[in-house]
C-alpha positions in Angstrom: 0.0 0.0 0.0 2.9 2.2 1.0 4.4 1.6 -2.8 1.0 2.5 -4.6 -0.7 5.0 -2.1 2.6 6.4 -0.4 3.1 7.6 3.1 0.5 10.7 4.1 2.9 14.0 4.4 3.1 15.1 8.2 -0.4 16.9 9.5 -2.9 14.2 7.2 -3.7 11.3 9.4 -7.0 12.2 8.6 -7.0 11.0 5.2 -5.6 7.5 6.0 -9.3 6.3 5.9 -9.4 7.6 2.1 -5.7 6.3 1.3 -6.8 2.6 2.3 -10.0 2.6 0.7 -8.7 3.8 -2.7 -6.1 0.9 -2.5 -8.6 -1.5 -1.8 -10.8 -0.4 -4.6 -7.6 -1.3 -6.9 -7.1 -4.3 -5.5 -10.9 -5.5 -5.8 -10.7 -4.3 -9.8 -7.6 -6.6 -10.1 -4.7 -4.5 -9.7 -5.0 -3.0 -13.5 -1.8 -1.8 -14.7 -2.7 0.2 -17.6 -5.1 4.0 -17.6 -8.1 2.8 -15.3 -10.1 5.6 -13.0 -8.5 3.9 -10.0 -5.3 3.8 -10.9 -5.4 7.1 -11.5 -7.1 8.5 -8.8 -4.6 6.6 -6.8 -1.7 8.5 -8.7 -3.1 12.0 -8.3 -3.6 11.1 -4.5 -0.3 10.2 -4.7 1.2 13.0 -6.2 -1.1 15.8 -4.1 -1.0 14.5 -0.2 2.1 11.7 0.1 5.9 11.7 0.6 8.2 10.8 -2.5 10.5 7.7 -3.0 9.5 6.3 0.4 11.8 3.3 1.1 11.4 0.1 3.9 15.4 -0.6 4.6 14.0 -4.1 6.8 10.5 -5.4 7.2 10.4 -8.8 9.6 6.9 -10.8 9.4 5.1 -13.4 11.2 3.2 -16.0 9.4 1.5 -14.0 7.3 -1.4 -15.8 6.0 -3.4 -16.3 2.7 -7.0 -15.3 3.8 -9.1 -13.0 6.5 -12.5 -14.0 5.2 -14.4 -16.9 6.8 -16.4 -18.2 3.7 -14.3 -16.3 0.6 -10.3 -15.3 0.2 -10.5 -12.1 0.6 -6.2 -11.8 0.0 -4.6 -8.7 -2.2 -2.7 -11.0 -4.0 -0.5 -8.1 -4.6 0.9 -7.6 -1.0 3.6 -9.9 -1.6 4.9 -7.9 -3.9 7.3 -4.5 -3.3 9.9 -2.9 -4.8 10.4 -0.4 -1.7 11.4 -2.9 0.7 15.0 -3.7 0.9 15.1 -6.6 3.4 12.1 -9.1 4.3 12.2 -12.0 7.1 9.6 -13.9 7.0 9.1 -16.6 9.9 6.7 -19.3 8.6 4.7 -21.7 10.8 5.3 -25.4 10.0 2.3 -27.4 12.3 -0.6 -24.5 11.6 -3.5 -26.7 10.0 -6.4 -24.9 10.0 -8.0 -23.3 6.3 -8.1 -19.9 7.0 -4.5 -19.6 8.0 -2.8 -20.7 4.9 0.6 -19.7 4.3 1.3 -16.7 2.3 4.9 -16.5 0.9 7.2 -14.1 -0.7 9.0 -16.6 -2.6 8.2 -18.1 -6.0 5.6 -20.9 -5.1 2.5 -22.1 -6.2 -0.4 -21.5 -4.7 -2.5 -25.0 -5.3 -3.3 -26.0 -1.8 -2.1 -29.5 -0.6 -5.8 -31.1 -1.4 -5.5 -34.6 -0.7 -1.8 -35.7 0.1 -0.3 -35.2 3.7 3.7 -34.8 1.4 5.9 -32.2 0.5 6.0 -32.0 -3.2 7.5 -30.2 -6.0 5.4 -27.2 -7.4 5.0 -28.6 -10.4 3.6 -32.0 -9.0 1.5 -29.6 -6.9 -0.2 -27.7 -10.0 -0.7 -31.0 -11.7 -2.7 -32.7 -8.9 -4.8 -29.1 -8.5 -5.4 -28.7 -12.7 -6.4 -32.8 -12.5 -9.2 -32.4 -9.5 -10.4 -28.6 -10.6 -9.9 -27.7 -14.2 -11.6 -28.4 -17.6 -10.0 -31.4 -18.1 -12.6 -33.3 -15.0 -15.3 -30.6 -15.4 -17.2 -27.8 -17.3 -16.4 -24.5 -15.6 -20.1 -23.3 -16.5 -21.7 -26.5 -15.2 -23.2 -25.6 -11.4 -20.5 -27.7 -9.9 -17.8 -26.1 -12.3 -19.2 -22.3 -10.7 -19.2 -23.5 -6.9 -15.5 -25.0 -7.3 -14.0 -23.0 -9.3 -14.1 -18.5 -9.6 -13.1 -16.8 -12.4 -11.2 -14.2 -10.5 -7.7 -13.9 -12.6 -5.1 -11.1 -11.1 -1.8 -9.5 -12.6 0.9 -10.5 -9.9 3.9 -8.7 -10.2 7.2 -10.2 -9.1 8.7 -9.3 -6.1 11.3 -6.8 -6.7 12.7 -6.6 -3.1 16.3 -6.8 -2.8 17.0 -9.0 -0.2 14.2 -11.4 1.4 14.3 -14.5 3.7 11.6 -16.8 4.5 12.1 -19.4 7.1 10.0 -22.3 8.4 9.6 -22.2 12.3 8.3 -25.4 14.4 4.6 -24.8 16.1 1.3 -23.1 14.9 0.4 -20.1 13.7 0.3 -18.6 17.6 3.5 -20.2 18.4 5.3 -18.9 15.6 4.0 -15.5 16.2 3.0 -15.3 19.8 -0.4 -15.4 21.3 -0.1 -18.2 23.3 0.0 -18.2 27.1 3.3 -18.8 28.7 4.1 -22.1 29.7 4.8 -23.8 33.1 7.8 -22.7 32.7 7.0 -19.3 32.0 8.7 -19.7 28.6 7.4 -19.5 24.7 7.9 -21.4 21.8 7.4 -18.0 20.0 10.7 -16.5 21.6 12.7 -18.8 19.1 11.5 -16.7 15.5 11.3 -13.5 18.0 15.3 -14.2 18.7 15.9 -15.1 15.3 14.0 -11.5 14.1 15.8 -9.7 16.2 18.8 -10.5 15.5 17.9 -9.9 11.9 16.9 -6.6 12.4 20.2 -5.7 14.8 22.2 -6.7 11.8 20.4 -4.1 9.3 20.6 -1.6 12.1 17.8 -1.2 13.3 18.5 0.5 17.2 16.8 -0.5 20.5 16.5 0.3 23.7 19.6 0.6 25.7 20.0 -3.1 27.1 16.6 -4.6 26.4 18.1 -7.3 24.0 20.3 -8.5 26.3 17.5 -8.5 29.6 15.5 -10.5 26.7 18.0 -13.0 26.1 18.5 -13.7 30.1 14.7 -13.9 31.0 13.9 -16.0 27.9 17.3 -18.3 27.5 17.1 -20.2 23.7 17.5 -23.6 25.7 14.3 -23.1 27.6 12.0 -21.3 24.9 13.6 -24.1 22.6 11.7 -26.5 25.0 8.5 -24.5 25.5 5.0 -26.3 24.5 3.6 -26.9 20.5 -0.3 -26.5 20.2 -2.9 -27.6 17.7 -5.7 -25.6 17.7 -7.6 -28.3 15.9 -6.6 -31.0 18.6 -9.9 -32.9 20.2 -8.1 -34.8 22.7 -7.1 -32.7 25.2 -2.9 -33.4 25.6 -1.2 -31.9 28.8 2.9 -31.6 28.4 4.5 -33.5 30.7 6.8 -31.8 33.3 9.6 -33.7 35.5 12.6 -33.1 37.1 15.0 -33.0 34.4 19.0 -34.3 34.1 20.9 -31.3 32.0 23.3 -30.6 30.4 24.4 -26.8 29.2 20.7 -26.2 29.8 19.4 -29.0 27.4 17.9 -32.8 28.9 19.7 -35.6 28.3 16.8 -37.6 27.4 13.3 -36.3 25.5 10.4 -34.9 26.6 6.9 -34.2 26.2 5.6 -30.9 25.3 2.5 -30.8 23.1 -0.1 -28.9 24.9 -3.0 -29.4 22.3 -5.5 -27.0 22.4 -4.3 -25.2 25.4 -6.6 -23.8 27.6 -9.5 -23.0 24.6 -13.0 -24.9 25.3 -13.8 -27.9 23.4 -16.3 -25.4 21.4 -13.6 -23.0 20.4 -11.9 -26.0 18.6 -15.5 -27.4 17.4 -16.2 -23.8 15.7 -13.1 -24.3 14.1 -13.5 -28.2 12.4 -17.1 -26.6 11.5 -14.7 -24.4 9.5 -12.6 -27.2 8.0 -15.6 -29.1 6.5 -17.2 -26.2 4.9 -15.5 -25.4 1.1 -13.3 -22.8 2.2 -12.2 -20.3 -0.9 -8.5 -20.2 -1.7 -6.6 -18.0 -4.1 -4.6 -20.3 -6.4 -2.2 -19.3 -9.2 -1.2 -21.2 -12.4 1.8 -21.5 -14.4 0.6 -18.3 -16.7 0.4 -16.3 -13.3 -3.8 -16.0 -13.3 -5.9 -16.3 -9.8 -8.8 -18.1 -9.5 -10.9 -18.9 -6.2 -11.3 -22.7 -5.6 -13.6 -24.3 -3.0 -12.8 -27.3 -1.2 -12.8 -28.6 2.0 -9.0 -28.5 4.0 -9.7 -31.4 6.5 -7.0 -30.1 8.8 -4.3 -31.1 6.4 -1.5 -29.4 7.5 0.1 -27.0 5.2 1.9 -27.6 2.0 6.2 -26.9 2.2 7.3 -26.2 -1.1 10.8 -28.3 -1.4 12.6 -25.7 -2.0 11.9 -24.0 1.7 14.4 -23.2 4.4 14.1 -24.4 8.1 15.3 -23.3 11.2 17.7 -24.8 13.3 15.3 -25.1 15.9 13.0 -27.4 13.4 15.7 -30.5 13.7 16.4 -29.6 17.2 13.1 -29.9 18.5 12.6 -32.8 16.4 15.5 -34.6 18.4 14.5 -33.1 22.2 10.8 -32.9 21.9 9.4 -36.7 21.5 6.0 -35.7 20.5 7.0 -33.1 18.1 7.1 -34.9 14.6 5.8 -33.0 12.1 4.7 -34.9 9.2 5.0 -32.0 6.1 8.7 -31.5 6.0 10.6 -33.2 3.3 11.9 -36.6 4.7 14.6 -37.4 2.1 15.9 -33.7 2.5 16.4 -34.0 5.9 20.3 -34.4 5.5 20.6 -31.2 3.5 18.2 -28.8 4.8 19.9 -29.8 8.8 23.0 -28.6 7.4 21.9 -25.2 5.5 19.7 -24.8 8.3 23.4 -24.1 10.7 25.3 -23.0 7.6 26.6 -19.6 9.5 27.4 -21.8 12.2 29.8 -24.4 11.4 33.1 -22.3 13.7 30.4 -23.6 16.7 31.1 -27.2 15.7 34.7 -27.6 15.8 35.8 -31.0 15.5 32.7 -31.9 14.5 32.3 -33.2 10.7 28.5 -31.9 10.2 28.6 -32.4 6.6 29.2 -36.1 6.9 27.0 -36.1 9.5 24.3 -34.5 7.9 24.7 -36.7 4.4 23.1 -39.9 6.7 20.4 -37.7 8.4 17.3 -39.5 9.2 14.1 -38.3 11.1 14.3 -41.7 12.9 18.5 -40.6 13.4 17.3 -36.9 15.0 14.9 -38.6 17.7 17.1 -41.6 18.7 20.7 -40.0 18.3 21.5 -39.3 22.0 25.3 -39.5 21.8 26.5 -37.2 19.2 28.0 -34.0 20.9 26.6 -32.0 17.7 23.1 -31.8 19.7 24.7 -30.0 23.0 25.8 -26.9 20.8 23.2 -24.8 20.0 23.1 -22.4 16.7 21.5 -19.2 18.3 21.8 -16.4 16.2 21.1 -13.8 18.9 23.5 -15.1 21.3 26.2 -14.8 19.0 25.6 -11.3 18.3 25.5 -10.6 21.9 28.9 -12.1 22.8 30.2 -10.0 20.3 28.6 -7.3 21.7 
């Protein structure tokens, strides 16, 4: 919005109202990029009431999601999308299963949703299996089931001309990837793990904070603990409680697994019953094709969990919870690129394992290896990105 509207000049919050609703009116006509009354009512709004050649030097993101209507998409397709922002991080939720909190990336990806298989595929596996259930080739688009299934909105999407952008995938659901969770019994989040990461993103584009807050963070919320803090699943029935015993550690970290899936939380049974209502209904998705057209398709999600294009990038903290947490197995990441996404995922790292041959190790990297490898050392050091920053501080 900042990129088409511009930022009001100094003295005309009042007009922010007018400023969002002519955006919105050029999203809703399909972002047209040649003389249209709303494009050009946007660019003499532009031109009369906002700064010039307004520039983002570092925009960090949480899980930013497809949709914000209940029974339609209702996304701007075009959000992803800037050529004002210098540097994105994204942190992406891996365990969020619930329709209306689809993921919404920067990167190149296709937007099918995972319909009917629980795997990590290739995007062009993924458009196949989407073109074989919901285009001409099964039905007529102008038969009545054709028009429920499938819309006929098609948007422009213009590439994402930002110069430097980062998405990661984070273990945990939508609220533990971006906070909103309660604090555990150990007064700790699983959300403090992307929040460490984003900081320390945002200390190495320079972005300034107050005078020792980072470092009162870092000693209230230690990596170790917030490493350890509780998963949740919205969409859970059974109601899970984590499991909390007197520990043996080592540098802060057990030396055998525990249990930390805390299901629903503390939500009531009907919170979670509202929300499989929601996941049985034909929930509207934006999906793109090859030729870069939108169209709204109607299906069901089931609480499949989300789709990871195979091409993502994980966080350390993925294959680390994966070996300390034993009911943390998520079932979408890409099992025969375990190995290799382990080893980009501590890339700016490898000085912390000294001694240590992690590519080797990494080239025989196994789910099954992560939970029942107990005596490799290479667990005990953790990658934490802030905490390095901080002891060169």
């Amino acid at each position: 919005m900042i990129e088409k509207v511009g930022l009001l000049n100094s003295g005309l919050q009042d007009m922010t109202a007018m400023a969002w609703n002519l955006y919105c009116n050029w999203e809703l006509v399909g972002q047209p990029s040649q003389d249209d009354p709303t494009l050009t009512l946007i660019q003499e709004f532009k031109e009369a009431f906002s700064r010039k050649d307004v520039t983002v030097h570092f925009m960090g993101l949480w899980d930013t999601i497809n949709s914000v209507g209940i029974f339609r998409d209702k996304l701007f397709p075009y959000t992803t999308s800037s050529a004002i922002v210098k540097h994105v991080r994204h942190a992406v939720s891996i365990d969020e299963r619930r329709a209306k909190f689809k993921q919404l990336l920067f990167a190149p990806y296709s937007y099918y949703p995972c319909l009917f298989s629980l795997n990590c595929t290739s995007c062009d596996e993924e458009e196949e299996e989407a073109r074989s259930l919901f285009t001409s080739h099964n039905m007529d688009a102008g038969s009545f089931l054709g028009s429920l299934l499938l819309g006929n909105t098609k948007v422009h999407r213009v590439p994402c001309d930002s110069e430097d952008i980062v998405e990661l995938f984070f273990p945990g659901n939508h609220g533990d990837c971006g906070g909103g969770w309660p604090v555990d019994l150990d007064g700790q989040y699983l959300s403090d793990i992307p929040l460490r990461w984003m900081l320390s993103q945002a200390i190495k584009f320079g972005v300034i904070f107050k005078t020792n807050a980072i470092h009162e963070f870092n000693d209230k919320h230690p990596v170790s603990k917030s490493l350890l803090s509780c998963h949740h699943d919205i969409l859970s029935l059974k109601r899970e409680r984590p499991i909390y015993t007197q520990l043996i550690l080592t540098n802060g970290l057990p030396r055998s697994p525990v249990c930390r899936f805390d299901s629903r939380g503390d939500e009531y049974l009907y919170y979670t019953l509202f929300w499989w209502l929601i996941e049985l209904l034909p929930i509207g998705y934006k999906v793109e094709n090859k030729e870069g057209q939108w169209r709204n398709v109607y299906v069901p999600n089931l609480g499949r969990p989300r789709k990871i294009p195979r091409n993502s990038s994980f966080h350390w903290s993925v294959f680390y919870r994966m070996h300390y947490v034993k009911d943390y197995c998520p079932s979408n990441i890409p099992l025969d690129l375990i190995g290799p996404k382990y080893l980009e995922s501590i890339d700016d790292f490898k000085k912390c394992y000294k001694g240590i041959d992690v590519e080797e190790y990494a080239r025989k990297l196994t789910a099954e290896e992560i939970k029942n490898d107990w005596k490799n050392k290479i667990w005990r050091i953790i990658p934490d990105e802030l905490q390095l920053l901080l002891e060169k501080d």
